[in-house]
MIKOLBA-143529 format. One record per residue: x, y, z of N, C-alpha, C in turn; residue in three letters; residue number from 1. Coordinates in steps of 0.02 Angstrom, whole numbers, always signed. Example, Ala and Ser with C-alpha at 12.3 -4.5 7.8 and 13.67 -1.06 7.14 Angstrom:
2
+--------+---------+--------+---------+----------+--------+--------+---------+--------+--------+-----+
: n_east : n_north :   n_up : ca_east : ca_north :  ca_up : c_east : c_north :   c_up : residu : num :
+--------+---------+--------+---------+----------+--------+--------+---------+--------+--------+-----+
:   +660 :    -284 :   +390 :    +615 :     -225 :   +390 :   +660 :    -165 :   +390 :    Ala :   1 :
:   +642 :    -112 :   +354 :    +684 :      -53 :   +357 :   +645 :      +2 :   +394 :    Ser :   2 :
+--------+---------+--------+---------+----------+--------+--------+---------+--------+--------+-----+
***
This chain:
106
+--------+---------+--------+---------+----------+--------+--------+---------+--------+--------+-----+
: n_east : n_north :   n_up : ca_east : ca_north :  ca_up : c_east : c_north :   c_up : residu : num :
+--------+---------+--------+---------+----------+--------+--------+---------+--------+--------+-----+
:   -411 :    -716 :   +260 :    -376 :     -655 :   +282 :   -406 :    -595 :   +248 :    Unk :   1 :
:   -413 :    -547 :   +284 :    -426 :     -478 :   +265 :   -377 :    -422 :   +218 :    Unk :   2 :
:   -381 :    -421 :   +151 :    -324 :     -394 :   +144 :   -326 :    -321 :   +157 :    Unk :   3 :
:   -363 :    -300 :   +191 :    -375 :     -197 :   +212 :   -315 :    -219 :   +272 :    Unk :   4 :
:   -337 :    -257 :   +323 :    -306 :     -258 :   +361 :   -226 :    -285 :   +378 :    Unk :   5 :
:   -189 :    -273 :   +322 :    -117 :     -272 :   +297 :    -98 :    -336 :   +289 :    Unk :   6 :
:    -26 :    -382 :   +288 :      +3 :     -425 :   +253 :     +1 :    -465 :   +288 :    Unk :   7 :
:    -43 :    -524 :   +280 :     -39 :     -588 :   +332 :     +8 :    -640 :   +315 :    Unk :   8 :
:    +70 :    -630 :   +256 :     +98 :     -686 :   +227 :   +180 :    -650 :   +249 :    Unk :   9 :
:   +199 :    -687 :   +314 :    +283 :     -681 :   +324 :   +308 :    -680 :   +265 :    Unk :  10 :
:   +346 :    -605 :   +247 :    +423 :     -604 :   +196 :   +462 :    -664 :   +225 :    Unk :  11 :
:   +449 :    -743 :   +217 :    +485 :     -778 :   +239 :   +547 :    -790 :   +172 :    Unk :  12 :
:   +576 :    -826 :   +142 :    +610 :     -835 :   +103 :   +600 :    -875 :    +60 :    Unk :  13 :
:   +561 :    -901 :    +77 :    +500 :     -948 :    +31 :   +434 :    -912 :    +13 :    Unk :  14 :
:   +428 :    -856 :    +24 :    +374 :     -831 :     -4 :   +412 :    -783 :    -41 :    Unk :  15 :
:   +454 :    -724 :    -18 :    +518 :     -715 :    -89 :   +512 :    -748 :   -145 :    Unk :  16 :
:   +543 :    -808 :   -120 :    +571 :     -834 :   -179 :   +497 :    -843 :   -239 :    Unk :  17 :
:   +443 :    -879 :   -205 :    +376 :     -892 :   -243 :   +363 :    -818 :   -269 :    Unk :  18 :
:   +384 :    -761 :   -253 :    +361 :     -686 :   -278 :   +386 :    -676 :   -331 :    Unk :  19 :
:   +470 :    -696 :   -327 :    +507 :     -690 :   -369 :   +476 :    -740 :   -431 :    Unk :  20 :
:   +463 :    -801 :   -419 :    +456 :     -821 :   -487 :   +387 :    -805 :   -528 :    Unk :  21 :
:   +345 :    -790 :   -481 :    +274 :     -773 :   -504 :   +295 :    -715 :   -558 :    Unk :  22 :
:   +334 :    -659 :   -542 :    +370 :     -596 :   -553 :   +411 :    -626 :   -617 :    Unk :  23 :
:   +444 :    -682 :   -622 :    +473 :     -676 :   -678 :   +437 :    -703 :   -748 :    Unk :  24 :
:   +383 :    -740 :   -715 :    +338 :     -780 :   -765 :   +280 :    -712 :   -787 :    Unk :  25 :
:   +269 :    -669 :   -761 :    +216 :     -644 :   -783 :   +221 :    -557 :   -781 :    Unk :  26 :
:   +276 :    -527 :   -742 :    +282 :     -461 :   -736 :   +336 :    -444 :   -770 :    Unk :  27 :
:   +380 :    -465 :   -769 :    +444 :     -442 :   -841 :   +430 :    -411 :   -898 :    Unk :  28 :
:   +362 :    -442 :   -915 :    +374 :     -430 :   -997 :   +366 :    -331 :   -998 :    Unk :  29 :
:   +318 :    -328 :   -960 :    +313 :     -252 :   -937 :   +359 :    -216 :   -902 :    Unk :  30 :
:   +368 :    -252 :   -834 :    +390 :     -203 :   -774 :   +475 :    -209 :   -791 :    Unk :  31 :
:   +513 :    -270 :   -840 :    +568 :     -270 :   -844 :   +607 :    -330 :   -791 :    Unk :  32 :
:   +658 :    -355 :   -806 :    +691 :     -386 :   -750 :   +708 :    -347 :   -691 :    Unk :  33 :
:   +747 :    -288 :   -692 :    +769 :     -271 :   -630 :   +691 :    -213 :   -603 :    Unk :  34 :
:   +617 :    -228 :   -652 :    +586 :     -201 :   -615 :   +576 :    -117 :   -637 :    Unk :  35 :
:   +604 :    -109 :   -688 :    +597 :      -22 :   -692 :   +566 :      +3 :   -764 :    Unk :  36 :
:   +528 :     -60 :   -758 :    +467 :      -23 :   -805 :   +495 :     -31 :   -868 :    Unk :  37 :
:   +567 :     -52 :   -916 :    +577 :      -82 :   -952 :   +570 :    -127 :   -978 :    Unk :  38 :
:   +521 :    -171 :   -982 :    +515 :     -234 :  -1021 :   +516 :    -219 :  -1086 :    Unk :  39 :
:   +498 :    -297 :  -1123 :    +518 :     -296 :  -1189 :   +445 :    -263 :  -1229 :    Unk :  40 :
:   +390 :    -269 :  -1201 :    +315 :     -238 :  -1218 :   +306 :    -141 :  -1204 :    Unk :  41 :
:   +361 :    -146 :  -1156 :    +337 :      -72 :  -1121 :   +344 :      -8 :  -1163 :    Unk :  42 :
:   +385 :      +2 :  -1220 :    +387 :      +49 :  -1249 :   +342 :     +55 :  -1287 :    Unk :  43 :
:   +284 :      +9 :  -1313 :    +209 :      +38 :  -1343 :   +146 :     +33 :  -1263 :    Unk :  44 :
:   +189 :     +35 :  -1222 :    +119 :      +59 :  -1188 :   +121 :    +112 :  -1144 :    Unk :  45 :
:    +72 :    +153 :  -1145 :     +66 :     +217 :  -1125 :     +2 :    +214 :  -1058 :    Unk :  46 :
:    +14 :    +237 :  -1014 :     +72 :     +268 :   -978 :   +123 :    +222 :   -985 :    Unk :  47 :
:   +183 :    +224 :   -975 :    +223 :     +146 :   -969 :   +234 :    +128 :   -910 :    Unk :  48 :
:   +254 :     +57 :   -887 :    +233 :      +21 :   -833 :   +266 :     +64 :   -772 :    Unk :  49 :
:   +250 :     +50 :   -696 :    +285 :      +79 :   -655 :   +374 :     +47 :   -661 :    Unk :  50 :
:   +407 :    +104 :   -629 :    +467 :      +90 :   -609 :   +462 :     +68 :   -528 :    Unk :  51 :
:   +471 :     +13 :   -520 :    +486 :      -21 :   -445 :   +517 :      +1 :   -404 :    Unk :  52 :
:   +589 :     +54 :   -434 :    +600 :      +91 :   -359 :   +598 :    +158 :   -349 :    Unk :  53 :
:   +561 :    +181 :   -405 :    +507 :     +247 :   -394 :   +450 :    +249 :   -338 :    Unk :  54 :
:   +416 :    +178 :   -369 :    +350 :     +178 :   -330 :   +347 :    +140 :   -276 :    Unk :  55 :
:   +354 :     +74 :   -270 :    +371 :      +37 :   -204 :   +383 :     +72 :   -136 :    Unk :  56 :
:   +434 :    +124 :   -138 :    +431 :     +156 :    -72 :   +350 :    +201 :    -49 :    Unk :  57 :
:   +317 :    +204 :    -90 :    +280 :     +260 :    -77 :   +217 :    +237 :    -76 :    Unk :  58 :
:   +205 :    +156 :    -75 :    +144 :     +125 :    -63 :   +160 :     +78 :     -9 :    Unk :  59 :
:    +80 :     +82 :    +29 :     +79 :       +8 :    +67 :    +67 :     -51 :    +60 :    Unk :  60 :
:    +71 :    -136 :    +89 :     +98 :     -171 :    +52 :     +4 :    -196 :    +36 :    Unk :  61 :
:    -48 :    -164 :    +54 :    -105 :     -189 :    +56 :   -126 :    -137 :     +2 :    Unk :  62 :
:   -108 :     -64 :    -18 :    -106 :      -37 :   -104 :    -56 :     -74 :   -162 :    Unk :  63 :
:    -24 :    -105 :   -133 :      +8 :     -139 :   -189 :    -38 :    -214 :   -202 :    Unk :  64 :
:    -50 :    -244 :   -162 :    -125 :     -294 :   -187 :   -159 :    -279 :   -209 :    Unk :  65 :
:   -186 :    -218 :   -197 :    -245 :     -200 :   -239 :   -218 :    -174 :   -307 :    Unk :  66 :
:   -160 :    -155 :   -312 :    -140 :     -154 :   -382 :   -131 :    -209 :   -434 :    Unk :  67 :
:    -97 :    -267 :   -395 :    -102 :     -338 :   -429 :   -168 :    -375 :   -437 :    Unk :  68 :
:   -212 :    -350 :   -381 :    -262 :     -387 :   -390 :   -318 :    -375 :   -441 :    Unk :  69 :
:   -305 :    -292 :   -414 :    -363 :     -261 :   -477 :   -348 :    -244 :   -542 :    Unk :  70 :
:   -286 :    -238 :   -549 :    -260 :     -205 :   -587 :   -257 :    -110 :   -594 :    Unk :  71 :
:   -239 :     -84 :   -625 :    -238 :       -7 :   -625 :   -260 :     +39 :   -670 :    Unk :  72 :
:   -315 :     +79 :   -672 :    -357 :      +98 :   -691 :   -318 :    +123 :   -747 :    Unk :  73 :
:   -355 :    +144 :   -811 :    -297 :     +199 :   -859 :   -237 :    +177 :   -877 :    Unk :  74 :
:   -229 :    +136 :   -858 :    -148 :      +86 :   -882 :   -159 :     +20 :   -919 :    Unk :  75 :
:   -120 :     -40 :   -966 :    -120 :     -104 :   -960 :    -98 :    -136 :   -899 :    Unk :  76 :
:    -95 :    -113 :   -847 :     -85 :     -149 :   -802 :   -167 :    -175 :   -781 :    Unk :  77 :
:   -156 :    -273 :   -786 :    -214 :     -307 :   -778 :   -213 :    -323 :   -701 :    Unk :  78 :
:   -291 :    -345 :   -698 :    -311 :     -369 :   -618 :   -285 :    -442 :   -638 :    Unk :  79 :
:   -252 :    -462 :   -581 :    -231 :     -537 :   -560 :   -261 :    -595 :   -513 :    Unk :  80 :
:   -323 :    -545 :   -482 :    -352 :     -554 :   -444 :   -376 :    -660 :   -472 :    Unk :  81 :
:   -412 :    -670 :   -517 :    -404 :     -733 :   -544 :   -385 :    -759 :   -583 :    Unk :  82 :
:   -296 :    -727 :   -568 :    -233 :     -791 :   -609 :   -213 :    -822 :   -558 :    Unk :  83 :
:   -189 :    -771 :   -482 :    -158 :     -774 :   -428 :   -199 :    -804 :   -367 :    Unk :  84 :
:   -182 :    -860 :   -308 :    -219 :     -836 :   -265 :   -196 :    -794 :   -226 :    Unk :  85 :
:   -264 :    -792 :   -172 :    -233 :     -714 :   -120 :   -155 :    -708 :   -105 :    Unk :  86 :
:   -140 :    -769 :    -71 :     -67 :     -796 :    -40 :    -11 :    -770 :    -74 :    Unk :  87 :
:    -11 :    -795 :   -169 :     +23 :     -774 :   -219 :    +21 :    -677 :   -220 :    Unk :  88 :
:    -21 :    -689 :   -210 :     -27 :     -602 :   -216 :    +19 :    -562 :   -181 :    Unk :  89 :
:    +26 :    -579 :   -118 :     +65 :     -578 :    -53 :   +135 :    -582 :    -66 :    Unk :  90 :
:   +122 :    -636 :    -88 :    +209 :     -681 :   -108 :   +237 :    -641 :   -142 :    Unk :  91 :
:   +220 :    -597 :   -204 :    +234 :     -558 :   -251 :   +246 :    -478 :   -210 :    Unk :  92 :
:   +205 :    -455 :   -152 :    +211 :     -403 :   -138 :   +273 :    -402 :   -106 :    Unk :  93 :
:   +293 :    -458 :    -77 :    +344 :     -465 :    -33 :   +393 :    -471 :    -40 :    Unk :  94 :
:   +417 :    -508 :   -107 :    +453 :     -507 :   -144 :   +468 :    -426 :   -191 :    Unk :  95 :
:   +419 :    -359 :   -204 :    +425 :     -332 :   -232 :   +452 :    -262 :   -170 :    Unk :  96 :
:   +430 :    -308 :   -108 :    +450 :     -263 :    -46 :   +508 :    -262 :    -34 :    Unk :  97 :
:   +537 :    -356 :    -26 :    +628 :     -361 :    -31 :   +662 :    -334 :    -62 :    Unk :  98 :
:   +640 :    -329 :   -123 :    +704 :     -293 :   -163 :   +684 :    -220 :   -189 :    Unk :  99 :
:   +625 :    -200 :   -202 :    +631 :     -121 :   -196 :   +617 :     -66 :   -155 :    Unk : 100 :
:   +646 :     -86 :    -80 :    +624 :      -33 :    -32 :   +599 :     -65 :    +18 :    Unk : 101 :
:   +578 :     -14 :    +87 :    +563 :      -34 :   +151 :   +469 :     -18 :   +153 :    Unk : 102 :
:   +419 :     -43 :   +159 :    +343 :       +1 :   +172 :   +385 :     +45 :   +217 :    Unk : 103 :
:   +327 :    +104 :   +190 :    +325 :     +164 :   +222 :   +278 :    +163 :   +281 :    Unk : 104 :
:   +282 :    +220 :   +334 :    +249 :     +174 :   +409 :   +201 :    +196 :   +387 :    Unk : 105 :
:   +150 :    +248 :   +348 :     +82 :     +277 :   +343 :    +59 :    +244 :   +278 :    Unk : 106 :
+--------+---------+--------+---------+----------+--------+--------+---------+--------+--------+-----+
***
């Protein structure tokens, strides 16, 4: 699959759920449980992590892969690109789509 060409992995409920746990094993310690950039690491890192329902609305779900995948320039936020496969990547966006917000249509 092409990931330019947007999300080939159904928000089914099984890919949720696989988002969710990928999310709790490896994005918490930063992004926080409910996601807002509180984790238990985040107050020594600068910038500090995104807040999930700041940003989520305001990306598409194929800039948010490239955020997991590559990670983000100027931040500790790491590329996942080979912890995750593509699919996982997905699973995680979709999961980060369910619960903070709708993609935006542009």
């Amino acid at each position: 699959a092409d990931p330019s060409t947007g999300n080939p992995v159904e928000p089914t409920e099984a890919s949720v759920a696989r988002g969710m746990e990928l999310f709790q094993q490896n994005c918490v310690t930063c992004h926080g449980v409910d996601g807002r950039g509180d984790g238990p690491t985040a107050p020594s890192l600068n910038p500090a992590p995104s807040d999930f329902r700041l940003h989520v609305p305001y990306h598409t779900d194929v800039e948010l892969f490239k955020f997991i995948a590559d990670g983000y320039p100027g931040t500790a936020m790491p590329a996942w690109r080979d912890e995750f496969s593509e699919t996982d990547i997905w699973n995680l966006v979709n999961f980060l789509r369910a619960n903070f917000t709708e993609a935006p249509t542009e």
